[in-house]
C-alpha atoms as one frame of an Amber mdcrd trajectory, in Angstrom:
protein
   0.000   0.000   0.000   1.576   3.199  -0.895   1.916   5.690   2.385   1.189
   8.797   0.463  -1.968  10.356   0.728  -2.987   8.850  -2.393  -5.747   6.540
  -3.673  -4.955   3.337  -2.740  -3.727  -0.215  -4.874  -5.482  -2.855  -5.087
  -3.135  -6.262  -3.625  -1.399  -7.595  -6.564   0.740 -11.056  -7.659   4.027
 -11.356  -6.139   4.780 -13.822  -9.341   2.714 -11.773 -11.911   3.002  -8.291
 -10.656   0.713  -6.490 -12.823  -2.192  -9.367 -11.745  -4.468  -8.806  -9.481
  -4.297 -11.245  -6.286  -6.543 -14.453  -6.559  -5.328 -16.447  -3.862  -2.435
 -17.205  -1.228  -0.196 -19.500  -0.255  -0.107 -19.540   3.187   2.978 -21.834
   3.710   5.148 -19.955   1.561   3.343 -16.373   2.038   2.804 -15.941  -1.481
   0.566 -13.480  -3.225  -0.852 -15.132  -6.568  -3.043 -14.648  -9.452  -5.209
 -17.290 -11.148  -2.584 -18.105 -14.068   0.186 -17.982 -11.079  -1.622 -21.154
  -8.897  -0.460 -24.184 -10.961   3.316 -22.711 -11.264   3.512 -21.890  -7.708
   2.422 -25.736  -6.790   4.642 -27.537  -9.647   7.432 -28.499  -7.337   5.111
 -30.317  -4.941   1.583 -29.971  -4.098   1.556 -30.809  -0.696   4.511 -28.468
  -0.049   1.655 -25.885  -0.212  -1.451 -24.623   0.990  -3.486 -22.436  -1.464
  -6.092 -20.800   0.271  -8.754 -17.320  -0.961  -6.529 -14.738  -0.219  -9.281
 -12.832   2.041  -8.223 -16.250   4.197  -4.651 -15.201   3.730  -2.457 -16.334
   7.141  -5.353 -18.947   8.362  -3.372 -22.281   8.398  -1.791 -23.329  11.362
   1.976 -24.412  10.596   2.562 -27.674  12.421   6.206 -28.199  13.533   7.913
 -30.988  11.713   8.294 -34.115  13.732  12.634 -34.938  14.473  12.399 -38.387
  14.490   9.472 -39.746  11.612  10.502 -37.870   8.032   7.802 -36.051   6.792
   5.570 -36.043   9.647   3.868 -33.205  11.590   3.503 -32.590  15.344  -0.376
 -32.532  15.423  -0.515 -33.516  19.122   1.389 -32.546  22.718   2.668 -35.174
  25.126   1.079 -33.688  28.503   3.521 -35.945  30.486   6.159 -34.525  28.372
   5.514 -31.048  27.390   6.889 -31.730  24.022   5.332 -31.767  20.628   4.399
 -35.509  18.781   3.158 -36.690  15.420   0.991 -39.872  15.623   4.104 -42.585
  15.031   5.522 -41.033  18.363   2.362 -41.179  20.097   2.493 -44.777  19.536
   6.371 -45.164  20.032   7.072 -47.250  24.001   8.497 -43.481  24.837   5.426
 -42.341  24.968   3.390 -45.170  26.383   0.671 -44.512  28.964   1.011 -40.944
  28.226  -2.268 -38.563  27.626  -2.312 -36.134  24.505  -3.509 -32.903  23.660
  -4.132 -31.501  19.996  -1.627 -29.045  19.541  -4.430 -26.721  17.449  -6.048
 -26.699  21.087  -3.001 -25.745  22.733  -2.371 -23.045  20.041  -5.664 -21.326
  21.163  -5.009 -21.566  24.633  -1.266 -20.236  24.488  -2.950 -17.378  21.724
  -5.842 -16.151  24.427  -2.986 -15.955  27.328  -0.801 -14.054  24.915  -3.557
 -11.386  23.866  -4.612 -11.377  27.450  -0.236 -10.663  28.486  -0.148  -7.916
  25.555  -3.413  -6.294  26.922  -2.036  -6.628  30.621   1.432  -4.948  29.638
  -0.349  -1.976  27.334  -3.155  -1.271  29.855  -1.683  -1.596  33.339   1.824
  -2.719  33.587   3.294   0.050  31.588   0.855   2.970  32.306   2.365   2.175
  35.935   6.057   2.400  35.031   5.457   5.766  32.721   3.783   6.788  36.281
   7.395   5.576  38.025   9.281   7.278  35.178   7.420  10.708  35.610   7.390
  10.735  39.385  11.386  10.700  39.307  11.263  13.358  36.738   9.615  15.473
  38.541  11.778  15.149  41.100  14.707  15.779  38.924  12.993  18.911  37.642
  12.492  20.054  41.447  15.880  19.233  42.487  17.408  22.223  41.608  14.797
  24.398  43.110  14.663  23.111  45.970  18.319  23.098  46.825  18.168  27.044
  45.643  15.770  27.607  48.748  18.505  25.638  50.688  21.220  27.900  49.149
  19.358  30.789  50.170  18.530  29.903  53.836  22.274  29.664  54.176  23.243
  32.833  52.062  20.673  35.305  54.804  22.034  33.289  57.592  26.007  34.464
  55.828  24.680  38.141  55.700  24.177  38.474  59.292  27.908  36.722  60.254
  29.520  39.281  57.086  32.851  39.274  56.228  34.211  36.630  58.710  31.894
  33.683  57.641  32.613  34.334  54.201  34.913  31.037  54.222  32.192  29.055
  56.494  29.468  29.680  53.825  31.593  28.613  51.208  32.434  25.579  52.469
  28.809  24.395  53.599  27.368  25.492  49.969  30.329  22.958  48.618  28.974
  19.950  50.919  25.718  20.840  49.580  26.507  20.610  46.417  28.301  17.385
  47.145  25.151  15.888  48.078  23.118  17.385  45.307  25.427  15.242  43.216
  24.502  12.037  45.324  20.912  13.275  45.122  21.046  13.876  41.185  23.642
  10.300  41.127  20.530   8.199  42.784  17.704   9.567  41.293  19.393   9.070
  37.506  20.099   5.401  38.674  16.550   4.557  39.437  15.137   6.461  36.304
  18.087   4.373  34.064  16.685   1.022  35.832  12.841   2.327  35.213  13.547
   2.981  31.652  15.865   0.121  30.697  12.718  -2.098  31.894  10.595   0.501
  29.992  12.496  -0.386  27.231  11.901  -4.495  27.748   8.186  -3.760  27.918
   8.072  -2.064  24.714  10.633  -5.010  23.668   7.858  -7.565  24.786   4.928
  -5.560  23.457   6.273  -5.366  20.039   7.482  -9.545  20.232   3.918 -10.362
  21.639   2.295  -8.257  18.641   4.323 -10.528  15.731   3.052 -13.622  17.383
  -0.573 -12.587  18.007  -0.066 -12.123  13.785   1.777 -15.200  13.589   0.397
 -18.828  12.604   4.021 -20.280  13.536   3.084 -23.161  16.189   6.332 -23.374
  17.710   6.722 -19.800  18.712   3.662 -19.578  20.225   3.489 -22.995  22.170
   7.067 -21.834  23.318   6.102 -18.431  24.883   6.309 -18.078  28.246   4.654
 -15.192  30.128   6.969 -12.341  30.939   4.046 -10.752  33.324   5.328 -11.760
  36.799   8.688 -10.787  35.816   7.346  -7.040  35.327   4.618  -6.981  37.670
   7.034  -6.550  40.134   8.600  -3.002  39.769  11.424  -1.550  40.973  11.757
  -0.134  44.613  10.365   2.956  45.229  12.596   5.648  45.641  12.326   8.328
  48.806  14.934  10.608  49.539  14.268  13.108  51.802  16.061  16.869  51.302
  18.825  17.872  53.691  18.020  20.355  56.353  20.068  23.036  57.255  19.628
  24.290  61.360  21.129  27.749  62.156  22.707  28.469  65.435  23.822  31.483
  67.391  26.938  33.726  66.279  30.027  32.277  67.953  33.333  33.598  66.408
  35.319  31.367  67.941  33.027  28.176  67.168  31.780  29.566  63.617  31.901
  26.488  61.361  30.579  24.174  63.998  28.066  27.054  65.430  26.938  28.418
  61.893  24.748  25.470  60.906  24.706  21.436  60.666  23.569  19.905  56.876
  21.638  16.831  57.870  22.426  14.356  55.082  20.606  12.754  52.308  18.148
  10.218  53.748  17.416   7.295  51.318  14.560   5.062  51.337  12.694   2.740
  49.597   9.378   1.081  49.229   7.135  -1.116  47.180   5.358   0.102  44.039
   2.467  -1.154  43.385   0.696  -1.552  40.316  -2.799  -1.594  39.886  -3.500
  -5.262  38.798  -6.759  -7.329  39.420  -5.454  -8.827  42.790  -5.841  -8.619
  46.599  -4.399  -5.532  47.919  -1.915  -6.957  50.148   0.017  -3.896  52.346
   3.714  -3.870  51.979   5.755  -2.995  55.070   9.224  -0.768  54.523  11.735
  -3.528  54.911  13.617  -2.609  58.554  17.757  -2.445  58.464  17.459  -4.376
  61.182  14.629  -7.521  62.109  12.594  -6.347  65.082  11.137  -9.661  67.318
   7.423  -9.257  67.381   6.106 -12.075  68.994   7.416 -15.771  70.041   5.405
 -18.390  69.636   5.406 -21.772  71.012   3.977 -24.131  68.734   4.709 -27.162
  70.765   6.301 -28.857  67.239  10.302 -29.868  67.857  10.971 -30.102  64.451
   9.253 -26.969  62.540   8.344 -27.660  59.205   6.337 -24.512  57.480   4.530
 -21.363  58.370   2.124 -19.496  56.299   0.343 -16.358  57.001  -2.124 -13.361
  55.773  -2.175 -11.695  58.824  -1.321 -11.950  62.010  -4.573 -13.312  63.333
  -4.199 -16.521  61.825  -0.839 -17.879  61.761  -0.891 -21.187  60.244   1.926
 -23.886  61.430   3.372 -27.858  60.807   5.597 -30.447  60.678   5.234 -33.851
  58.813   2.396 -35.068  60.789  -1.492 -35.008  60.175  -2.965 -32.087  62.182
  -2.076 -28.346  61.355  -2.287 -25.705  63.937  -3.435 -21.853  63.731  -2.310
 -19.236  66.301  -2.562 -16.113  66.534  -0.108 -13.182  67.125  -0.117 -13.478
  70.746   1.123 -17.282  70.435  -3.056 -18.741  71.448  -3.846 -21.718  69.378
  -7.324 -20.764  67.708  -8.071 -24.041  65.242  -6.411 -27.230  64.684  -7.022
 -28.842  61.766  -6.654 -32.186  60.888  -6.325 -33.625  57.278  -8.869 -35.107
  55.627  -6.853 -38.702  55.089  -5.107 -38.776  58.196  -1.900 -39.387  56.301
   0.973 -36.544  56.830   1.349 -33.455  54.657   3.937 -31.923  52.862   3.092
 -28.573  52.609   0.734 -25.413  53.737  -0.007 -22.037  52.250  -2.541 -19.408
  52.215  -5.026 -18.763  49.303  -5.901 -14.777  48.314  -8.971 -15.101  50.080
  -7.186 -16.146  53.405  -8.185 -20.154  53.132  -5.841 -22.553  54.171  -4.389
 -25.003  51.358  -2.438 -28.091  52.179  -0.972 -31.169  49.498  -1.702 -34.627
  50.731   0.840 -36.759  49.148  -0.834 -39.867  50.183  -3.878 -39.420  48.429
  -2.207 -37.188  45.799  -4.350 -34.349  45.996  -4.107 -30.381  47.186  -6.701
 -29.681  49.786  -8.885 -26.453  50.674  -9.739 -25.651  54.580 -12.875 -23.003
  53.695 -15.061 -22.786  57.564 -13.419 -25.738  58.976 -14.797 -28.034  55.813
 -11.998 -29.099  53.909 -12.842 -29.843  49.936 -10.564 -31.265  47.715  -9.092
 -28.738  45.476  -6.867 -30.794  43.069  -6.466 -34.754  42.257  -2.865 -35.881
  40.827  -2.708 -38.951  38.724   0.852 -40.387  38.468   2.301 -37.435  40.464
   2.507 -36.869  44.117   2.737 -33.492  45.439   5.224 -31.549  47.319   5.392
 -27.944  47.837   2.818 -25.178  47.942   2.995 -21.703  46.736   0.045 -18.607
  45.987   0.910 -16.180  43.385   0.216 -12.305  42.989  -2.632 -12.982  40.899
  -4.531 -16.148  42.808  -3.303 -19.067  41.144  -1.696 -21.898  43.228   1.974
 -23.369  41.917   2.308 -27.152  42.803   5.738 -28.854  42.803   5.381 -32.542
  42.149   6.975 -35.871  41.433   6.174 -38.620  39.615   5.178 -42.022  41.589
   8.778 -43.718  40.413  10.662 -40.028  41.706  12.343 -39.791  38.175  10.451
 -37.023  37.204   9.659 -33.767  39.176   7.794 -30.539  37.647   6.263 -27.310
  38.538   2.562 -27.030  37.470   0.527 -23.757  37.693  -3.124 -23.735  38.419
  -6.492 -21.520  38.487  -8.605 -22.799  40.964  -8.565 -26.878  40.127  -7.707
 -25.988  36.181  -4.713 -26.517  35.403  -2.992 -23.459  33.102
């Protein structure tokens, strides 16, 4: 199409060029006329796939199987996460295995990526241009606000005259000293901001080609970048230095004149604005501070899970779990639903206790004292327990023989 502000061409043949477009091939991405069909396909017809060209881009392009010649991956090995055509699927590697159709797959991996691409351009990166601006601003600031600084000190210097000339000179130079630091620490953060800015905009574009793409393989082999930038980078709080006058000593000037308080650096949490719980984020403490000690009558302590501090949940490898709260008073025992030992706890987004069973392979729910089961294994046992950001529950396993261990997310009892 020609860019101009012109009236625009109608699609023509890549072969013929003055023919208008009939059809396309869409394993070759061809453009061809009516004429051009039959040439296009004399080296092979089933090397191609000739299709209206309004349906241009339709065809899913199966990967080609490694081991049978001429053979397409049409199916998935669930057991193995790798792609099949139907000789594997009957090979002894493969034996007992379930199998999904890869077109299914496709979809699946195509609705998570349009949902990443709208999760990055809607939320993710509105928040970091937020980030971005907010140190900005405080660059633009900076210099004002070390100007009212500058001028604090230069009244203060009037009053002393001639003989604090020196003493004002030196504090403006520690000043500007820690300006520099200031400016040094504020640039860092905005570099790290936009370098990650920059990987967005990096992903966005990536995500865009294979929303347009019909290549299997580089879809089925995406894997979601939106935990890696849902967390951001600290926060950054650095609070001005102060400058405290003091009573005209001549022989104490420099120490009597004034004291520059130094930077003070902080940091905290951003927080984007995703569809989760909003769980408060405490400024981490330069040193631990001892809240509460609780004796939870276990020798050997196992795990400890938490939302808040009114239900602290507790075990070790035997079948009962106990709940205390901050104060160290058991509130709830609970005991699991086989009997058998667990091997792990954790803490849902709605505050309900979860614990894997590996005896009866399943993941349990604890919702009013009632416990449901959650999630059935077949052929794995489960291990460990974790909750992410956005709800969904991340189950380490291994298989039955212990030659195999994986990590499998899930939403709800559906596995992702």
């Amino acid at each position: 199409m020609d860019p101009n502000p012109s009236a625009q061409d109608v699609h023509r043949c890549d072969l013929y060029e003055t023919a208008i477009v009939h059809s396309y091939c869409d394993f070759c991405h061809v453009n061809l006329c009516k004429p051009c069909i039959l040439d296009h396909i004399l080296d092979g017809y089933d090397k191609h796939k000739i299709v209206p060209f309004q349906d241009r881009r339709s065809t899913l392009i199966y990967p080609k199987c490694g081991t049978h010649a001429n053979k397409s991956c049409e199916l998935q090995c669930k057991d193995c996460y790798i792609c099949v055509c139907s000789s594997c699927m009957a090979s002894d590697q493969h034996k007992g295995h379930s199998f999904a159709e890869v077109s299914e797959v496709y979809m699946t991996k195509k609705v998570i990526i349009h949902q990443d691409s709208e999760e990055l351009k809607i939320r993710i990166s509105p928040s970091y241009e937020k980030i971005a601006r907010d140190l900005e601003n405080q660059l633009a600031n900076l210099d004002g606000d070390y100007e009212k600084l500058a001028t604090t000190i230069s009244k203060q210097g009037e009053e002393w005259h001639r003989e604090i000339d020196i003493v004002i000179n030196k504090m403006k130079t520690d000043f500007g000293e820690i300006k520099g630091k200031h400016r040094e620490i504020l640039w860092k953060h905005l570099d790290e901001v936009k370098q990650i800015q920059s990987l967005i905009k990096q992903t966005l574009l990536a995500l865009k080609e294979i929303e347009k793409s019909a290549e299997v393989s580089a879809t089925i082999q995406y894997t979601s970048k939106i935990r890696q930038f849902s967390k951001p980078p600290l926060k950054v709080q650095i609070s001005l230095p102060k400058f405290i006058s003091k009573p005209i000593d001549r022989e104490k000037l420099y120490s009597l004149f004034g004291q520059i308080i130094p930077l003070s650096t902080a940091t905290e949490d951003n927080v984007l604005s995703l569809n989760q719980s909003n769980i408060s984020v405490s400024e981490l403490l330069d040193e631990p501070e001892l809240v509460a000690t609780i004796q939870t009558g276990y020798i050997y302590q196992r795990s400890v899970t938490c939302m808040n501090e009114d239900k602290i949940w507790t075990f070790k490898f035997t079948n009962d779990i106990k709940c205390f709260n901050s104060k160290g008073s058991i509130i709830e025992t609970v005991k699991t639903k086989s009997g058998e030992d667990i091997t792990d706890i954790a803490v849902d987004n709605d505050g309900e206790l979860l614990y894997s069973d590996w005896k009866t392979m399943t993941v349990n729910k604890v919702n009013n004292g009632q416990t449901e089961e959650l999630i059935r294994l077949h052929g794995w046992k489960p291990a460990n327990l974790c909750v992410t950001s956005t709800g969904d529950i991340l189950v380490t396993m291994y298989s039955n023989d212990r030659t195999q261990s994986k990590v499998v997310r899930y939403s709800g009892s559906t596995e992702n």
